[in-house]
C-alpha positions as a Python dict, from the first residue, in 0.01 Angstrom:
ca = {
    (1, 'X'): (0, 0, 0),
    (2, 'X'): (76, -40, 398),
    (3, 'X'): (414, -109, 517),
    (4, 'X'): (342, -457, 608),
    (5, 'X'): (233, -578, 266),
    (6, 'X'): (532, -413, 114),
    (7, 'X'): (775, -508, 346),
    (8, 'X'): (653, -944, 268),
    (9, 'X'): (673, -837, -105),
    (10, 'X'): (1056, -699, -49),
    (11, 'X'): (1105, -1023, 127),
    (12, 'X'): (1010, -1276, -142),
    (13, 'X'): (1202, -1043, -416),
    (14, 'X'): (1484, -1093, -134),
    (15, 'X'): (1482, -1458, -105),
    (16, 'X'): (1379, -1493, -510),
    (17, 'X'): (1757, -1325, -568),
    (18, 'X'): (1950, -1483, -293),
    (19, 'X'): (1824, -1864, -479),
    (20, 'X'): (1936, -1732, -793),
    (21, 'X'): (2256, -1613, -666),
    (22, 'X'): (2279, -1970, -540),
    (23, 'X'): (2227, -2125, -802),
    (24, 'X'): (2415, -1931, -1050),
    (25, 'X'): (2668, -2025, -740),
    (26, 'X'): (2586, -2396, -792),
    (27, 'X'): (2576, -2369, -341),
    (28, 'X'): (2382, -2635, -278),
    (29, 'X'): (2349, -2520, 49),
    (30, 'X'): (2289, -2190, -35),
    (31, 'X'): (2013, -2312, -262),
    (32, 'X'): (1855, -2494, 51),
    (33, 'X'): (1893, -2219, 274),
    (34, 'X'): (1757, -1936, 8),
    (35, 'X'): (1444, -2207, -91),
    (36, 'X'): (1339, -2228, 283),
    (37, 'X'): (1375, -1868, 344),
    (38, 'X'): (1156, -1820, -32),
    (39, 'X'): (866, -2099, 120),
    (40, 'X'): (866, -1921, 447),
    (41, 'X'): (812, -1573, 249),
    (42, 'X'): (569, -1703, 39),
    (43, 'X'): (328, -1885, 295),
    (44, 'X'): (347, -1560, 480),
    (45, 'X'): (176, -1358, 191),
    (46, 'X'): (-19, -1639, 105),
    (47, 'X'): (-134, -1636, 514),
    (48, 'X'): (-207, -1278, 485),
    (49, 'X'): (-329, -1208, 113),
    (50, 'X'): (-14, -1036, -10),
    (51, 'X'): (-31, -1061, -382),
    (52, 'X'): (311, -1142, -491),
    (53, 'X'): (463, -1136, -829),
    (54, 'X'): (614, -1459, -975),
    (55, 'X'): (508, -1646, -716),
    (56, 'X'): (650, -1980, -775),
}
């Protein structure tokens, strides 16, 4: 696996725990902020192929 496609994976399990921190937080906008962050990191592997587990 190249560095690239790991490093988008690590990024979605990144944003996928910062949400549920928020949430568990009830943040609101932490919850905005960590669902962005999650859209932006899925598109991305979605852009380049990046299989990602859990995808939402």
């Amino acid at each position: 696996m190249g560095g690239f496609t790991e490093a988008v994976r690590d990024r979605v399990r990144q944003a996928q725990a910062a949400l549920a921190a928020a949430r568990d937080a009830d943040d609101a906008y932490e919850v905005a902020v960590a669902s962005d962050e999650l859209e932006d990191a899925l598109r991305l592997a979605r852009e380049h192929g990046v299989a990602v587990e859990g995808e939402q």
